[in-house]
C-alpha positions in Angstrom: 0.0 0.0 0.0 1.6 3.2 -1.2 2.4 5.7 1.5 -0.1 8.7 1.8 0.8 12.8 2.3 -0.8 15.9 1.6 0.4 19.4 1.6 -0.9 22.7 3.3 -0.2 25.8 1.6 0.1 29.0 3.4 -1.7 31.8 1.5 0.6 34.8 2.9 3.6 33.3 1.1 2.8 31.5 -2.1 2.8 33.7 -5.3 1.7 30.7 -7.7 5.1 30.3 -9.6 4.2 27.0 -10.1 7.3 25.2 -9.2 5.9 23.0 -7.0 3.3 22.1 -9.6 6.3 20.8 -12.4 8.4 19.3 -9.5 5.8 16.8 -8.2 6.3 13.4 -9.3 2.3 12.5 -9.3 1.2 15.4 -10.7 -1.3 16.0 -7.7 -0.9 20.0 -7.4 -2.7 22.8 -9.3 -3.6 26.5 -9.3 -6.5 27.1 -7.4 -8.3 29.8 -10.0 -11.2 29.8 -7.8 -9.9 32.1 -5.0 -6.7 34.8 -4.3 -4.2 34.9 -1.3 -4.2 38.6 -0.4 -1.0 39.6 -2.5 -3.5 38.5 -5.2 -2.3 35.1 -6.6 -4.1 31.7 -7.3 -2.4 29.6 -4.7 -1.1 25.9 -5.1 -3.5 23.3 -3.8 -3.7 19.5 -4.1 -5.9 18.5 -7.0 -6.5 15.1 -6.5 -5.3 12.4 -4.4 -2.2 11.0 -4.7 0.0 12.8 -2.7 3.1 10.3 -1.3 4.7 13.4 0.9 7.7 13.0 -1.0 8.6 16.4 -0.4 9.6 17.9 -3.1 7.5 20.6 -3.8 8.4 21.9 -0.4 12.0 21.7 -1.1 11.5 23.6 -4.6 9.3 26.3 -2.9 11.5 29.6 -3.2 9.1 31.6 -0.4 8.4 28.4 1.9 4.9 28.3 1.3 4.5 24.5 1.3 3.9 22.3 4.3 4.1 18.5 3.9 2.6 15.6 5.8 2.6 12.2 5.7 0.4 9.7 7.4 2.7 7.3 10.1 3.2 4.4 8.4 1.4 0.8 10.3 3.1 -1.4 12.5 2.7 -4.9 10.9 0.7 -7.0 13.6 2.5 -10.2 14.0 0.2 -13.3 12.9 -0.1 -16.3 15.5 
């Protein structure tokens, strides 16, 4: 079972240069056209899921904006 992340984006920083959106690897990340951040971009969101939390968008980010989570993976319970 594939690992599962998703991403928060904090509107005060991200200025929609769409890094993030080239860099990710599942192509799960989009412009939101729906809504502004108050310096007026269309901020990255998650599109779909997908997301592994691989990181990279966060490490591409030039302002920071990106905030990546992952979901603690499951202990395997031992069979008897």
């Amino acid at each position: 079972m594939p690992v599962k992340g998703w991403i928060e984006v904090n509107d005060l920083y991200c200025k929609g240069c769409e890094l993030c959106i080239t860099a990710c690897p599942v192509d799960v990340i989009q412009l939101d056209y729906s809504r502004l951040t108050p310096k007026g971009y269309h901020p990255a969101m998650l599109k779909s899921d997908g997301c592994t939390g691989c990181g990279i968008c966060a490490v591409i980010c030039p302002d920071a904006a990106i905030t990546v989570y992952r979901e603690p993976k499951k202990a395997k319970v031992p069979t008897a």
